[in-house]
CHARMM-style PDB file with segment names, atoms N, HN, CA, C and O in Angstrom:
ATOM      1  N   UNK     1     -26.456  -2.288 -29.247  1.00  0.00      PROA
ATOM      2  CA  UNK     1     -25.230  -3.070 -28.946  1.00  0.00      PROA
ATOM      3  C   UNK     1     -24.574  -3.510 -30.259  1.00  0.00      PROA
ATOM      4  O   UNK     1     -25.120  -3.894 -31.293  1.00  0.00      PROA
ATOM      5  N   UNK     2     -23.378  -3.376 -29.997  1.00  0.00      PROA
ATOM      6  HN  UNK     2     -22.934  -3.064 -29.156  1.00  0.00      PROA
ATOM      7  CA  UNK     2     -22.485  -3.582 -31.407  1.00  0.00      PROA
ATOM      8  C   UNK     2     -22.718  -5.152 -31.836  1.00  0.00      PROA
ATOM      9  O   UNK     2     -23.021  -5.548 -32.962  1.00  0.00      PROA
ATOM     10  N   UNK     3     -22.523  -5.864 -30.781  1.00  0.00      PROA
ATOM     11  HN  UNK     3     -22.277  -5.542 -29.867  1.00  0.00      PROA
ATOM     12  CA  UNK     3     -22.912  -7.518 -30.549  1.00  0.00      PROA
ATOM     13  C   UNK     3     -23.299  -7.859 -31.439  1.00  0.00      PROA
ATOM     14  O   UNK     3     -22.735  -8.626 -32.219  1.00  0.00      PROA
ATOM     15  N   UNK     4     -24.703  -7.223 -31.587  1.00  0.00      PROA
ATOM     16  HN  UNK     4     -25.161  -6.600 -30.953  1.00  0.00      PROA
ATOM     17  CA  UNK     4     -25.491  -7.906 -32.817  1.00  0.00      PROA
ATOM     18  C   UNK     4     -25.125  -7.939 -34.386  1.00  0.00      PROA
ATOM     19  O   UNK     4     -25.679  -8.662 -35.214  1.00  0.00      PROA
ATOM     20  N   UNK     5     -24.254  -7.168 -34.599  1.00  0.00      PROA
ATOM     21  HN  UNK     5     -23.804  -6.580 -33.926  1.00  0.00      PROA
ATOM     22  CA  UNK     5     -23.937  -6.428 -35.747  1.00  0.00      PROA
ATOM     23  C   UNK     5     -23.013  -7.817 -35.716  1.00  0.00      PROA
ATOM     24  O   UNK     5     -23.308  -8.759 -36.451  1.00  0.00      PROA
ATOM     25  N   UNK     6     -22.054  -7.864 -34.955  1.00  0.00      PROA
ATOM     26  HN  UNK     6     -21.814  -7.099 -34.357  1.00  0.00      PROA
ATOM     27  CA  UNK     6     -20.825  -9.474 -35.537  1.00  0.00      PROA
ATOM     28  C   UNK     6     -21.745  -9.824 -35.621  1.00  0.00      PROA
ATOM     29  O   UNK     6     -22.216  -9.319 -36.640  1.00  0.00      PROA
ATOM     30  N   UNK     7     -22.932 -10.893 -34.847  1.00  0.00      PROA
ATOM     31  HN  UNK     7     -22.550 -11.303 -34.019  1.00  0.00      PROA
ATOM     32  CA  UNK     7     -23.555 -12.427 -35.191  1.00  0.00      PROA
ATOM     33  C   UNK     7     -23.827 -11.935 -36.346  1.00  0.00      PROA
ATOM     34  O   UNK     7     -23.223 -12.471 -37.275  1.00  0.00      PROA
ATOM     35  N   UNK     8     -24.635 -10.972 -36.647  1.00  0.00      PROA
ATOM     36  HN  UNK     8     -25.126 -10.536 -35.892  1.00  0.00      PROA
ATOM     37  CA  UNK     8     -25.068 -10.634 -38.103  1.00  0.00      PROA
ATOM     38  C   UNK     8     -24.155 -10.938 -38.945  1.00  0.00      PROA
ATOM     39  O   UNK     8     -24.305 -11.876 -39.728  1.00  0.00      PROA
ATOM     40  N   UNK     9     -23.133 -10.235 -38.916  1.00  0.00      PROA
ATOM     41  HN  UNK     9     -23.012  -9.473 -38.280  1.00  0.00      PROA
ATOM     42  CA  UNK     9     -21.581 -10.726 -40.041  1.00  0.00      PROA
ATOM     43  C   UNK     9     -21.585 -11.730 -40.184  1.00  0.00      PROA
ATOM     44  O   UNK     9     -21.371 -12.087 -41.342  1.00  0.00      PROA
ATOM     45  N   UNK    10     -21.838 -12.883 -39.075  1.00  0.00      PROA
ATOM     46  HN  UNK    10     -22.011 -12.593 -38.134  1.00  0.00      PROA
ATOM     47  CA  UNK    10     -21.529 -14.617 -39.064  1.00  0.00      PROA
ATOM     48  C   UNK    10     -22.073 -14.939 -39.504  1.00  0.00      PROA
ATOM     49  O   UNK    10     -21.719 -15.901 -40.186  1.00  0.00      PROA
ATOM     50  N   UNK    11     -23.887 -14.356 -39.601  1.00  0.00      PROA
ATOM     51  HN  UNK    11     -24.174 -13.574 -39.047  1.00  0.00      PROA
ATOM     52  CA  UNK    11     -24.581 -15.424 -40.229  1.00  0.00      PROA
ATOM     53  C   UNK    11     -24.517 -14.652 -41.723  1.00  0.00      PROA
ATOM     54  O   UNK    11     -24.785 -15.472 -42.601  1.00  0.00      PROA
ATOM     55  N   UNK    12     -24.317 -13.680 -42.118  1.00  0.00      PROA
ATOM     56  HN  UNK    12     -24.099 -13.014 -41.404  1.00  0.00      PROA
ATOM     57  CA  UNK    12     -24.086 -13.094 -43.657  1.00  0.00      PROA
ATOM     58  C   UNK    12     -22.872 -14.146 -44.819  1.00  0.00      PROA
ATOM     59  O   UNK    12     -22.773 -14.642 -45.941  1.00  0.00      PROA
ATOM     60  N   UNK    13     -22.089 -13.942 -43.357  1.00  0.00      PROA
ATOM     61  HN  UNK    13     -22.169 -13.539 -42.445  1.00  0.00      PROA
ATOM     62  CA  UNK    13     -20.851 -14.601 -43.949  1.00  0.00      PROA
ATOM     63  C   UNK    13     -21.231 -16.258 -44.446  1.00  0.00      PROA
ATOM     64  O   UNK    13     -20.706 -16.828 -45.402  1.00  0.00      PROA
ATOM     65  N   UNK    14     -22.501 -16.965 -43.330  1.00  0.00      PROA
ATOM     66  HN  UNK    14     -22.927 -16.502 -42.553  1.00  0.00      PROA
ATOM     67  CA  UNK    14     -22.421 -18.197 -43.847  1.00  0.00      PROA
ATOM     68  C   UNK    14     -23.464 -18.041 -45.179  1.00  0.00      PROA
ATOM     69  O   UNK    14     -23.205 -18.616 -46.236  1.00  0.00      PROA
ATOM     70  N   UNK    15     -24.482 -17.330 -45.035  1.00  0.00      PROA
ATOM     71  HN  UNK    15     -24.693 -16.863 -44.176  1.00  0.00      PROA
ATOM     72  CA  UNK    15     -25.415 -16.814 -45.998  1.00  0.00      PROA
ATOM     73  C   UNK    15     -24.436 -17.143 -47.555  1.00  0.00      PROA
ATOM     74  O   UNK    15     -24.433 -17.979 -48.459  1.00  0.00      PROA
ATOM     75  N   UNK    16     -23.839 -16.179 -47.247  1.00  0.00      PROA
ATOM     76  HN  UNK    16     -23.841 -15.500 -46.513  1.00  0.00      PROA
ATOM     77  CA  UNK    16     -23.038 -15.879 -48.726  1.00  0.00      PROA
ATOM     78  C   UNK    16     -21.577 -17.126 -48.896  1.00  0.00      PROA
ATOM     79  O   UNK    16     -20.557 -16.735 -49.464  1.00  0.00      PROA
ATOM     80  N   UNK    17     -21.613 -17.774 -48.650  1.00  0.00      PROA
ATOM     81  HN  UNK    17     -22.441 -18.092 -48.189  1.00  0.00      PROA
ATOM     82  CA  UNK    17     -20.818 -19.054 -48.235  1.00  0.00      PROA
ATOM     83  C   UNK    17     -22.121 -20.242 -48.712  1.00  0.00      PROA
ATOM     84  OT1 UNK    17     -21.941 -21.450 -48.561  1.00  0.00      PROA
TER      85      UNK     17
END
């Protein structure tokens, strides 16, 4: 499922944030 791949982005994005 593609799904997982955004939350992943979200939490990368706060990661690197």
């Amino acid at each position: 499922m593609f799904l997982m791949d955004i939350v992943f982005m979200i939490i990368s994005s706060l990661i690197l944030v």
